[in-house]
N, CA, C and O of each residue as an XYZ file, in Angstrom:
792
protein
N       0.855     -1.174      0.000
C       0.000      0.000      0.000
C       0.893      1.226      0.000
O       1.636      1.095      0.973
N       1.129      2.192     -0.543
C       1.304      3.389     -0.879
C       0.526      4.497     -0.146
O      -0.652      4.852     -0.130
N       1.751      4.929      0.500
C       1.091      6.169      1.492
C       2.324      7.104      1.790
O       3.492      6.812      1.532
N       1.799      8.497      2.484
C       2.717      9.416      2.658
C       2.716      9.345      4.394
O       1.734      8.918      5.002
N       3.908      9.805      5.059
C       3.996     10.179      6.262
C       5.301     11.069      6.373
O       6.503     10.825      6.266
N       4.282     12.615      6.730
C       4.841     13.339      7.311
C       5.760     13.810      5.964
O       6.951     14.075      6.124
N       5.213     13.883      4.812
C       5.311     14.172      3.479
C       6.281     13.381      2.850
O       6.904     13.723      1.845
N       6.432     12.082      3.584
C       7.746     11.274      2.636
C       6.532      9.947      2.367
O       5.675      9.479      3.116
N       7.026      9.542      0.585
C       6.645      8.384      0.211
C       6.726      7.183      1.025
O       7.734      7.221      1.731
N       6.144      6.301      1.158
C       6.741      4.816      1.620
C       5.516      3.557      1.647
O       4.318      3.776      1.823
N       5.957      2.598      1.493
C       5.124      1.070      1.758
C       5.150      0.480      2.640
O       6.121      0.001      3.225
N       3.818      0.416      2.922
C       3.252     -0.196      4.092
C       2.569     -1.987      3.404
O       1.846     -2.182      2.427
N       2.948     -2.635      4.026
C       2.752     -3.922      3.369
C       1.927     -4.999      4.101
O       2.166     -5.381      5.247
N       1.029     -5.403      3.390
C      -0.075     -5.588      3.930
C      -0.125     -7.278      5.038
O      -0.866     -7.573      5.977
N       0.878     -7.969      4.449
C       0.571     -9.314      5.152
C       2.749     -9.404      4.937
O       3.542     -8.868      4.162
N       2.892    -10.450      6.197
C       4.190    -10.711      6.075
C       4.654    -11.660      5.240
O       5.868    -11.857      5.195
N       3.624    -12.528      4.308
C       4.412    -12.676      3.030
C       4.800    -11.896      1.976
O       5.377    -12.295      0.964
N       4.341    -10.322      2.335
C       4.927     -9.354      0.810
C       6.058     -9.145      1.430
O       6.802     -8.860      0.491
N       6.850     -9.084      2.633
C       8.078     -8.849      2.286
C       8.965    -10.285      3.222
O      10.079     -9.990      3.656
N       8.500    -11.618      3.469
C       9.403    -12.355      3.840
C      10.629    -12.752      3.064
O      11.565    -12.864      3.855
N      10.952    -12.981      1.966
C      11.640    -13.186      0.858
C      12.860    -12.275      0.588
O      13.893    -12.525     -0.032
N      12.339    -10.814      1.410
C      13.369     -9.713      0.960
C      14.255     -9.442      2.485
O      13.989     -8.785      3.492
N      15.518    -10.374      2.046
C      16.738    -10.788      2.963
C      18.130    -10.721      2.577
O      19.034    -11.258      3.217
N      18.331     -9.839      1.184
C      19.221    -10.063      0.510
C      19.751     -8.886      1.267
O      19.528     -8.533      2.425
N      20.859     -8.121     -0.099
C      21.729     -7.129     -0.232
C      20.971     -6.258     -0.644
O      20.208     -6.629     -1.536
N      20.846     -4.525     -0.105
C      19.924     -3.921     -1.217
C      21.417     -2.298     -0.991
O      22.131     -1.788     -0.127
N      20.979     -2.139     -2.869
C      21.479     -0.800     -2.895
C      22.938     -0.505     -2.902
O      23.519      0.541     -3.194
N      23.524     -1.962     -2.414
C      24.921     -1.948     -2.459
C      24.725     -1.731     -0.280
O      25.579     -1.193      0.425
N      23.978     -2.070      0.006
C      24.106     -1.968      1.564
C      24.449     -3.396      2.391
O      25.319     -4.061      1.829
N      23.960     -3.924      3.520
C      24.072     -4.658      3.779
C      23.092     -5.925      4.413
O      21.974     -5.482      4.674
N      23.231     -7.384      4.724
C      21.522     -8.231      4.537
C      21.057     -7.455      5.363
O      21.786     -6.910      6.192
N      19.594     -7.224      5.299
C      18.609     -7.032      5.823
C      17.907     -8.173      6.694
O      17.967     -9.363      6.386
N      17.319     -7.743      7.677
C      15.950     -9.073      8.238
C      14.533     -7.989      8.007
O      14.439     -6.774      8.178
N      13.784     -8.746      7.670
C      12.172     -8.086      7.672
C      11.154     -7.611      8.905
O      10.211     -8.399      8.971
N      11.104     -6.938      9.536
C      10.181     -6.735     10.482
C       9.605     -7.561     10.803
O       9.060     -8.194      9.899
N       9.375     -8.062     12.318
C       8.153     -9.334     12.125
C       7.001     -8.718     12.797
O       6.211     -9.338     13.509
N       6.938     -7.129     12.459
C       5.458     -6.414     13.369
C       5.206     -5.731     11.734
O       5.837     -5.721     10.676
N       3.719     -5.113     12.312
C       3.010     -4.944     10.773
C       2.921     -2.997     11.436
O       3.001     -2.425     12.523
N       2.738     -2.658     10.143
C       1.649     -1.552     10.539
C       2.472      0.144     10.988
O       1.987      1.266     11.136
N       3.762     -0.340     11.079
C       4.198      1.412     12.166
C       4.397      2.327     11.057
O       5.396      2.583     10.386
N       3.187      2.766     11.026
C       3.699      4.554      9.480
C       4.461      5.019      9.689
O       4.745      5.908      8.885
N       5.659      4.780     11.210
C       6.600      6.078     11.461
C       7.600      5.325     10.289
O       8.022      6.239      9.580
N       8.005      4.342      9.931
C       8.465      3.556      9.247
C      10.040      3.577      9.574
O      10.893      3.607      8.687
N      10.332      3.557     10.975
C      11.673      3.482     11.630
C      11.236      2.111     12.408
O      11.037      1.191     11.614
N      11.081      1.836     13.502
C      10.896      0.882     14.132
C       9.161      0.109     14.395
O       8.051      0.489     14.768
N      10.117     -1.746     13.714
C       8.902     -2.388     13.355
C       8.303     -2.933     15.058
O       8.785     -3.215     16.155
N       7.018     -2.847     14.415
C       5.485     -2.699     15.713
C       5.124     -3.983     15.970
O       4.618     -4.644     15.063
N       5.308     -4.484     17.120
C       5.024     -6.113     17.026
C       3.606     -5.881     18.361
O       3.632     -5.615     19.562
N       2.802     -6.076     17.641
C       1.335     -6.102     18.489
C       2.082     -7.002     19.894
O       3.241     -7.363     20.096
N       0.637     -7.166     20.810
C       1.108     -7.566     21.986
C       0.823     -9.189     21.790
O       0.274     -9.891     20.941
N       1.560     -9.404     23.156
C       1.613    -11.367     23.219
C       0.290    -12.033     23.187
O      -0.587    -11.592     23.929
N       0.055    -12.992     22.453
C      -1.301    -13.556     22.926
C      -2.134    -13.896     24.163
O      -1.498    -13.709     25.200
N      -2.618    -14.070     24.232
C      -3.626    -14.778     25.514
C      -4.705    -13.924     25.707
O      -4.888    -12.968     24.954
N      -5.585    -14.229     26.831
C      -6.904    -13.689     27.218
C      -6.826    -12.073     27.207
O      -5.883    -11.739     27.923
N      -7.393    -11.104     26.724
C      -7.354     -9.571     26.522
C      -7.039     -9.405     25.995
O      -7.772     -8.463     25.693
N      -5.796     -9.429     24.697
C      -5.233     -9.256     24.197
C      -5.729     -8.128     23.227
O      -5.078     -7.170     22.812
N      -6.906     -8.430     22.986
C      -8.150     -7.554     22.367
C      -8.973     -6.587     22.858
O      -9.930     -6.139     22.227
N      -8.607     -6.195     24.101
C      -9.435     -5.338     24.736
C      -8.649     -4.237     25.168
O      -7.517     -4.384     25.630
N      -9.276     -3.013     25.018
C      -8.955     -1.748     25.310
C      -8.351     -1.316     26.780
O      -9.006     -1.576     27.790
N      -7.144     -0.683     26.861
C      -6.897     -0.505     28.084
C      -7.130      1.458     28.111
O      -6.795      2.091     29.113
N      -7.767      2.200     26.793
C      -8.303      3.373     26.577
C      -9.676      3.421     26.466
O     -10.369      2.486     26.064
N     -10.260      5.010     26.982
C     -11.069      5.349     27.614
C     -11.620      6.140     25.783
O     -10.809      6.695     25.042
N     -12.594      6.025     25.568
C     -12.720      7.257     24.317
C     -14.237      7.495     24.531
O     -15.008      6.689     25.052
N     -14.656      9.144     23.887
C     -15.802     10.305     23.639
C     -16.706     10.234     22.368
O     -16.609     11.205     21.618
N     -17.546      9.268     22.015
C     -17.854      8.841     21.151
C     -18.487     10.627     20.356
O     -18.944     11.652     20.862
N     -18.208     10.239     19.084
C     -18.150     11.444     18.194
C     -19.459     11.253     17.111
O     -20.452     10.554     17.316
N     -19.132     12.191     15.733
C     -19.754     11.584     14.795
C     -20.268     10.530     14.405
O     -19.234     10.025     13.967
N     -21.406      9.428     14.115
C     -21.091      8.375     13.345
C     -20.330      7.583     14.529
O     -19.364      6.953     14.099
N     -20.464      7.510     15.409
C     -19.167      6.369     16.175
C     -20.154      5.465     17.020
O     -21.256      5.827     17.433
N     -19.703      4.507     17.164
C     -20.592      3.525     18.148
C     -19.613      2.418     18.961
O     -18.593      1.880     18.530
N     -20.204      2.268     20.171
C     -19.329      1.198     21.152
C     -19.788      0.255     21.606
O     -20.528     -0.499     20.974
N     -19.355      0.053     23.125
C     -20.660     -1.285     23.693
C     -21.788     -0.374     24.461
O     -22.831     -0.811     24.947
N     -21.377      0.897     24.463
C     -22.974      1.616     25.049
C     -23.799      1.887     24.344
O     -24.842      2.413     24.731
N     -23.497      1.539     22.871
C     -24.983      2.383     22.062
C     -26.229      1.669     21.748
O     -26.425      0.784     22.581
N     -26.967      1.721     21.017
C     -28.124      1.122     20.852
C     -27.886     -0.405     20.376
O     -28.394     -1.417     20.860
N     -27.126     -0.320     19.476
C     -26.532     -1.370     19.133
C     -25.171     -1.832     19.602
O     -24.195     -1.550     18.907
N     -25.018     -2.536     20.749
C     -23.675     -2.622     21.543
C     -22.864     -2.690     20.029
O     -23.545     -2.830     19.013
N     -21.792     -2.612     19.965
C     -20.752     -3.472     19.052
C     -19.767     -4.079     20.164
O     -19.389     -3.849     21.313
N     -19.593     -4.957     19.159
C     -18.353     -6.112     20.059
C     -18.527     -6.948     18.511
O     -19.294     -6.795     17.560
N     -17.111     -8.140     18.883
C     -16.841     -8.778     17.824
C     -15.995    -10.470     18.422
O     -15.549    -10.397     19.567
N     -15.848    -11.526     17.872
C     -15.133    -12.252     17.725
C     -13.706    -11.622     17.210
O     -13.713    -10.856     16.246
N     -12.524    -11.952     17.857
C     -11.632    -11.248     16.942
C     -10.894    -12.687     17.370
O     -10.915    -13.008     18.559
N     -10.155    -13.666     16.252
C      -9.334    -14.435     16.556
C      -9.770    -15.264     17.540
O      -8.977    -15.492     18.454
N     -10.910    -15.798     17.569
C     -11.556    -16.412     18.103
C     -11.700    -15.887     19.799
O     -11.977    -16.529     20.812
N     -11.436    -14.699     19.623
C     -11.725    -14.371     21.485
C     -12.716    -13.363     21.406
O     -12.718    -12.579     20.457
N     -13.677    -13.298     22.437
C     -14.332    -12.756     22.668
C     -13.923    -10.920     23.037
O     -13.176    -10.622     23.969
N     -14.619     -9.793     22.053
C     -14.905     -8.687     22.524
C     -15.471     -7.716     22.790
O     -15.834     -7.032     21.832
N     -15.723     -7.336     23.882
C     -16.928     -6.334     23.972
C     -16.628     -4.964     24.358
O     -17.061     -4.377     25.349
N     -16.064     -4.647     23.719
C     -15.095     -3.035     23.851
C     -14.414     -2.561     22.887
O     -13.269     -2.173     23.118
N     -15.071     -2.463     21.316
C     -14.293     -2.083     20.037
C     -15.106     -0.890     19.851
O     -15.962     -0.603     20.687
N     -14.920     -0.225     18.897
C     -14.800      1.230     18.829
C     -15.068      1.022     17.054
O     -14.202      0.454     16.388
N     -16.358      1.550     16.401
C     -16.782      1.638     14.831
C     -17.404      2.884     14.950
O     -18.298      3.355     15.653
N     -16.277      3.491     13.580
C     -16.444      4.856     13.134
C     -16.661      4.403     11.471
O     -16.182      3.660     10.614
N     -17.872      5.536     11.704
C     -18.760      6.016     10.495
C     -19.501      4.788     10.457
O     -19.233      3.747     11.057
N     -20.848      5.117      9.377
C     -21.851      3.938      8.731
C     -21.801      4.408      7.102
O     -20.886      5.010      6.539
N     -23.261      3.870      6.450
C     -23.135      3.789      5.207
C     -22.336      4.813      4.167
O     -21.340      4.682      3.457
N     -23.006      5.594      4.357
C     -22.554      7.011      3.208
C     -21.492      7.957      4.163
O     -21.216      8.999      3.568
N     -20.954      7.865      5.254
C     -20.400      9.087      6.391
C     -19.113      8.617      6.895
O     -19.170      7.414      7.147
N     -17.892      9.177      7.149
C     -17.059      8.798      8.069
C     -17.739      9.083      9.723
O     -18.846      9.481     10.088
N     -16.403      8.638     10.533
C     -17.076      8.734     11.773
C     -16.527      9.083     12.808
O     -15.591      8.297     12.668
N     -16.274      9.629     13.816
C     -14.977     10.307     14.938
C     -15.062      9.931     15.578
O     -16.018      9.156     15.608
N     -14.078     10.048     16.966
C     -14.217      9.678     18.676
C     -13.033     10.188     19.025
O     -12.066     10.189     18.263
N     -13.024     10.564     19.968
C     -11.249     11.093     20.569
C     -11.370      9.788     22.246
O     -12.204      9.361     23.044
N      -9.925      9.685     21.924
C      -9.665      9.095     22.686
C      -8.680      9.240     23.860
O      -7.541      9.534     23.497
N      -8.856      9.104     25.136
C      -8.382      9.720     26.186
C      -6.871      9.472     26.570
O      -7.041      8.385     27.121
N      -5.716      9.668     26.658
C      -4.291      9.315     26.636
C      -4.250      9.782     28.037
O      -4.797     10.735     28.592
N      -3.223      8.585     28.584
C      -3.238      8.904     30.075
C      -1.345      9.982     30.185
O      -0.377      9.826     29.441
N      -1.438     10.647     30.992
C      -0.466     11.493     31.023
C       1.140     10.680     30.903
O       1.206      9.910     31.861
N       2.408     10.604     30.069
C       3.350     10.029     30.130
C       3.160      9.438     29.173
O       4.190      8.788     28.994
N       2.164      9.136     28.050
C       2.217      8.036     26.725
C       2.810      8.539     26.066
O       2.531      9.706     25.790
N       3.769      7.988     25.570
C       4.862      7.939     24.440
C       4.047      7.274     22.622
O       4.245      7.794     21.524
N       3.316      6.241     22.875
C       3.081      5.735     21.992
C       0.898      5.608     21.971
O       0.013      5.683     22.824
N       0.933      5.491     21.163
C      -0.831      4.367     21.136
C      -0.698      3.055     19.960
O      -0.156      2.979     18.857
N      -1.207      2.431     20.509
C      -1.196      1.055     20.308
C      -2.723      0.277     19.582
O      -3.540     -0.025     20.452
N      -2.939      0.112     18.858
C      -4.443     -0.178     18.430
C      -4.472     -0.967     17.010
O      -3.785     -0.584     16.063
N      -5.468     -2.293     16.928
C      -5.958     -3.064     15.864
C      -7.025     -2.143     15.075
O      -7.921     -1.425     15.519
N      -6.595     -2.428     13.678
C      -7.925     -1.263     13.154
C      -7.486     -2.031     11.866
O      -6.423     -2.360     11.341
N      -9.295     -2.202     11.526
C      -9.758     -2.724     10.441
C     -10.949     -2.025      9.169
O     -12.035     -1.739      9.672
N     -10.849     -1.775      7.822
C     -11.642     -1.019      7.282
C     -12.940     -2.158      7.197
O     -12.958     -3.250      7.765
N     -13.790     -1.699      6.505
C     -15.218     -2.185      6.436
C     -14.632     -3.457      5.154
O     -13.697     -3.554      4.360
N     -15.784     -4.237      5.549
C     -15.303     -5.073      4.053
C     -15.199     -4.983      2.202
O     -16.086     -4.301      1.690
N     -14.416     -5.479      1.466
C     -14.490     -4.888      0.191
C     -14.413     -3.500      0.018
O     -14.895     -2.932     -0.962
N     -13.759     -2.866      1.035
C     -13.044     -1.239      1.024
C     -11.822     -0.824      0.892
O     -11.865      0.384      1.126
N     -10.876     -1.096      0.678
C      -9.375     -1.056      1.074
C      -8.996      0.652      0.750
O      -7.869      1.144      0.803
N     -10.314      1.386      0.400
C      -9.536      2.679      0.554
C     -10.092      3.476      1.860
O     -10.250      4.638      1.485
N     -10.442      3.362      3.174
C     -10.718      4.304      3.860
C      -9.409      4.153      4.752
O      -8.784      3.158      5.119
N      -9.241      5.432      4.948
C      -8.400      6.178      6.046
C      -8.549      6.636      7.419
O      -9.396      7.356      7.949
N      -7.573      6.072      7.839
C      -8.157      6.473      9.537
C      -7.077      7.886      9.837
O      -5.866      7.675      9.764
N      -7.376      8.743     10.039
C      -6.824      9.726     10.696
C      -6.160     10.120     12.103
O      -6.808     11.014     12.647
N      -5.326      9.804     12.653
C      -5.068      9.990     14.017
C      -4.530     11.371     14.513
O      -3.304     11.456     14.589
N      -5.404     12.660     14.923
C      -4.611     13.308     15.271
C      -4.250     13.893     16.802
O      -5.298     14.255     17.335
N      -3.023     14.106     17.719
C      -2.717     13.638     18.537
C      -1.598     15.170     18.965
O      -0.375     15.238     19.087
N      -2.544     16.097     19.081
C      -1.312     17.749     19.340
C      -1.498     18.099     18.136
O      -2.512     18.043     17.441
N       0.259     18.722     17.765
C       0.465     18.934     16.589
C       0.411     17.506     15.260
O       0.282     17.470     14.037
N       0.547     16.751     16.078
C       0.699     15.804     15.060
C      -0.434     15.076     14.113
O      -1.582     15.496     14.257
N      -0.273     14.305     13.412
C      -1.348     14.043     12.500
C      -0.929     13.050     11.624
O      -0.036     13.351     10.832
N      -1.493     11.682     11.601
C      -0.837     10.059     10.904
C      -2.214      9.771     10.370
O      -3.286      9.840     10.970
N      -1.954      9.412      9.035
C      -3.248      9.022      8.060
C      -2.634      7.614      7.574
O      -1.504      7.493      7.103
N      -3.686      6.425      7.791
C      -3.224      5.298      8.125
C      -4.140      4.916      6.773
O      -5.216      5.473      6.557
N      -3.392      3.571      5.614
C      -4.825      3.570      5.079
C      -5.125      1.713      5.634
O      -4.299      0.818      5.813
N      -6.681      1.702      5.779
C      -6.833      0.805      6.829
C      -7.012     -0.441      4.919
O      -7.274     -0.156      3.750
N      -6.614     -2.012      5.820
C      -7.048     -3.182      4.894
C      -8.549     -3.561      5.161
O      -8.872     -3.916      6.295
N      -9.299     -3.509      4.342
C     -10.595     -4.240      4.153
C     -10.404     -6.076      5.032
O      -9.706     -7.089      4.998
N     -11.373     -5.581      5.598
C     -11.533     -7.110      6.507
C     -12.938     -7.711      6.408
O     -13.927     -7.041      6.706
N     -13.039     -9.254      5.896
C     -14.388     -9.815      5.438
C     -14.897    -10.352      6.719
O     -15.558    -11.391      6.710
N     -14.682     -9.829      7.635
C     -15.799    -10.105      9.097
C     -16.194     -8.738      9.129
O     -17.040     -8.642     10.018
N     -15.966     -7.482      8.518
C     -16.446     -6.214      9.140
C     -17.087     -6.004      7.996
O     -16.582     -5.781      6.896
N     -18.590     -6.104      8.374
C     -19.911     -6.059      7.720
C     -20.788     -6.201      8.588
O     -20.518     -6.712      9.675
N     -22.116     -5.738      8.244
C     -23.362     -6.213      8.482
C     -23.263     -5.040     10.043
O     -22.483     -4.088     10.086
N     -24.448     -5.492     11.442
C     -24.435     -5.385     12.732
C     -23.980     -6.549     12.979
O     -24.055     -7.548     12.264
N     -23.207     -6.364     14.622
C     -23.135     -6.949     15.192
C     -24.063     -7.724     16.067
O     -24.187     -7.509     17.272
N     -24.718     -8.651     15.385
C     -26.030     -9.029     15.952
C     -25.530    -10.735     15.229
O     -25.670    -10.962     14.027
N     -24.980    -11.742     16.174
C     -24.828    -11.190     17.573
C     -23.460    -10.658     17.699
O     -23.126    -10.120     18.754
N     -22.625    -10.765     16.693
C     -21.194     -9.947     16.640
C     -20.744    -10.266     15.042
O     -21.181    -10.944     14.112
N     -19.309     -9.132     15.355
C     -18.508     -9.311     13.874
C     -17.701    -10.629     13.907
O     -17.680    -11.148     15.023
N     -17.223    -11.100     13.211
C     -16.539    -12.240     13.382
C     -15.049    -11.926     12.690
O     -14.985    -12.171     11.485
N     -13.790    -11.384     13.365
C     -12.811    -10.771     12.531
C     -11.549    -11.718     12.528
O     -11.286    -12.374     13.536
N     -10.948    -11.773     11.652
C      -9.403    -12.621     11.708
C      -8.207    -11.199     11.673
O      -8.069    -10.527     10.651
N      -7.574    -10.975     12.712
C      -6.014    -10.346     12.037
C      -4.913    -10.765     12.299
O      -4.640    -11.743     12.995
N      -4.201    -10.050     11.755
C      -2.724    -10.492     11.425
C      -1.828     -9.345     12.083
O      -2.371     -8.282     12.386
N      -0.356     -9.559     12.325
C       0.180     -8.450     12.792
C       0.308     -6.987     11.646
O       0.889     -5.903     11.601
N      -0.277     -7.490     11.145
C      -0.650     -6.116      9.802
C      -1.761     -5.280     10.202
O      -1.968     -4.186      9.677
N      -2.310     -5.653     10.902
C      -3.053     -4.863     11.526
C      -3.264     -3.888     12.393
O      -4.094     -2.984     12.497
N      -2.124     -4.341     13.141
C      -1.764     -3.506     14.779
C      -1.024     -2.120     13.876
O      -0.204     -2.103     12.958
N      -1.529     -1.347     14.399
C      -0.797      0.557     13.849
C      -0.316      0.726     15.535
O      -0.705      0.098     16.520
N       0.767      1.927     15.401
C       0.969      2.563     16.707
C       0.875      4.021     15.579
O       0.941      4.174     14.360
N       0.657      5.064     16.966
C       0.845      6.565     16.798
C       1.633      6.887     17.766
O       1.293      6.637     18.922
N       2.963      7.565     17.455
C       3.215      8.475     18.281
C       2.347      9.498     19.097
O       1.261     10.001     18.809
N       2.959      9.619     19.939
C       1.993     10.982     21.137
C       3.051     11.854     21.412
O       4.021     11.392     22.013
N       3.043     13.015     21.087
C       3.692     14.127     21.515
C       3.864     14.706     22.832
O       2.765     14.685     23.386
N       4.834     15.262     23.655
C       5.211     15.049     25.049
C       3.695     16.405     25.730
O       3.352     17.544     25.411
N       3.365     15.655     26.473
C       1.830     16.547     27.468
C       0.021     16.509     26.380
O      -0.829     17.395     26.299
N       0.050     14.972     25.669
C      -0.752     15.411     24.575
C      -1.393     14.549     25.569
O      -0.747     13.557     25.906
N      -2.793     14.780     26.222
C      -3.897     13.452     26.595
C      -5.275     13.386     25.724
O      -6.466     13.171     25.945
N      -4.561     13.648     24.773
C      -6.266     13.077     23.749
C      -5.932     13.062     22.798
O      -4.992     13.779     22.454
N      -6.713     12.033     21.750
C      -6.028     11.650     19.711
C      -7.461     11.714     19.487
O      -8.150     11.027     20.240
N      -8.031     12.396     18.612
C      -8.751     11.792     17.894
C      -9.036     11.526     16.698
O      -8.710     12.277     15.778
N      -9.667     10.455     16.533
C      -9.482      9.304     14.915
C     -10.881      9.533     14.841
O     -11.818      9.749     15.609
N     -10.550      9.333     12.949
C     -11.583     10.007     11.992
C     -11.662      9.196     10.983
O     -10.554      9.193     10.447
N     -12.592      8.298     10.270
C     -11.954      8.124      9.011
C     -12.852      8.509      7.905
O     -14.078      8.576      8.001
N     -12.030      8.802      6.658
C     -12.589      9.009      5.521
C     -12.030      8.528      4.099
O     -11.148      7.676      3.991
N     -12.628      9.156      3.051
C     -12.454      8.252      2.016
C     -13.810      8.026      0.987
O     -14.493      8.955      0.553
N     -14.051      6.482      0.682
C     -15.230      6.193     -0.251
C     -15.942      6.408      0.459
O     -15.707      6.974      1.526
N     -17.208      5.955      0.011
C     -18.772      6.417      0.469
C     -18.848      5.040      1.755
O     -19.747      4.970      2.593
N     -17.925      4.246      1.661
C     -18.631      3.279      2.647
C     -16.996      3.362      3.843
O     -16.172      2.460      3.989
N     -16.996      4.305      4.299
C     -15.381      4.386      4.781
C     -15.629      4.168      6.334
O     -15.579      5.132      7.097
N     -15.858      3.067      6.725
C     -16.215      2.213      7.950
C     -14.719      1.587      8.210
O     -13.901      1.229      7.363
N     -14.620      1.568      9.567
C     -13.451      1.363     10.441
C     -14.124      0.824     11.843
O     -14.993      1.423     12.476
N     -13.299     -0.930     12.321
C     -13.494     -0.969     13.409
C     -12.028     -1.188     14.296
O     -11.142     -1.996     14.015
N     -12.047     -0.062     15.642
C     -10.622     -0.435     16.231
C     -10.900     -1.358     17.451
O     -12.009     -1.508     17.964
N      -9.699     -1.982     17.863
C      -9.873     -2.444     19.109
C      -8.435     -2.994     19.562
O      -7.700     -3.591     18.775
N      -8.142     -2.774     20.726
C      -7.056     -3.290     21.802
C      -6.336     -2.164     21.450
O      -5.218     -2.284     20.948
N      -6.844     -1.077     21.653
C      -6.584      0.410     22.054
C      -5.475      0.817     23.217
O      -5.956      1.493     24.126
N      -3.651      0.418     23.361
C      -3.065      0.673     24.707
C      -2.104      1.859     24.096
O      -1.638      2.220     23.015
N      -2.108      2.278     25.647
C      -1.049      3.360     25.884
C      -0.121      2.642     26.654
O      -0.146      1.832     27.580
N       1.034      3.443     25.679
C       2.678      2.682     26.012
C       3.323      3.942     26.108
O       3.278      4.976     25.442
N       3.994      3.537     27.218
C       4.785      4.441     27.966
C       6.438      4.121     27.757
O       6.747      3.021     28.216
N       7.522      4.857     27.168
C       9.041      4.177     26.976
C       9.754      4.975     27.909
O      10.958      4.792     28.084
């Protein structure tokens, strides 16, 4: 995928077979190893989501539901299967024709945010927006074939470490908020939302 950050070109690659293979020599430099985390737009250091087990999927952030946004309080709880674990604390911005907002609460000392985010299905162009102070990371999210329909009785999602994004947080910033936009169907669901502290 082809995207800008912070006005420089670069590829973001969607599953770790597009770049397992590339271990050689490049440029006249020296071997390379491939990232084994997906997802960091800062495109300096690779993002390895967190260890498996029970939570792994659940939010350790607080967020202000916005535009278009829905959680487990709204009319329609959302929650999802993700990787076969149960969740009831994901975060879906925008519906049919609309993007959708929420800011989310950063506890004082975060260095980083940490979060799974998936576009709607058969979409691969909506954008999630993170902005966080001065700063500002436009992520473009992969289309995922469990994110459809309501969650009635949930989404049913598979990911991969291609999934997990981090954002930087700028020093005294306690709030990001994510937006996404794009096509007419530019649906985004996040979840396992942490603040990391270095």
């Amino acid at each position: 995928i082809s995207s800008i950050n912070n006005g420089n070109m670069q590829i973001i690659f969607c599953q770790t077979s597009d770049f397992a293979g590339l271990t050689g020599t490049r440029f006249g430099g020296t071997e390379v190893t491939p990232p084994t985390g997906g997802g960091d737009e800062g495109g300096e250091d690779p993002v390895t989501p967190p260890s498996g087990g029970e939570g792994q999927y659940d939010s350790d952030l607080s967020w202000t539901l916005g535009t278009n946004s829905y959680d487990n309080t709204s009319s329609t709880p959302q929650k999802a299967i993700v990787n076969n674990e149960m969740v009831e604390n994901i975060l879906k911005l925008g519906k049919a024709k609309e993007g959708g907002s929420a800011t989310v609460t950063i506890p004082a000392g975060t260095t980083k945010v940490g979060f799974y985010a998936v576009a709607w299905k058969d979409n691969n162009s909506t954008v999630l927006t993170c902005k966080a102070g001065s700063s500002t990371v436009s992520l473009n999210l992969v289309a995922n074939v469990g994110a459809v329909g309501n969650p009635d009785p949930t989404y049913e999602i598979t990911v991969t470490e291609s999934d997990y994004y981090t954002v930087d947080i700028p020093d005294g910033v306690t709030s990001m908020t994510v937006e996404t936009s794009g096509s007419s169907n530019c649906r985004a669901i996040l979840f396992g939302l942490k603040a990391v502290t270095e």
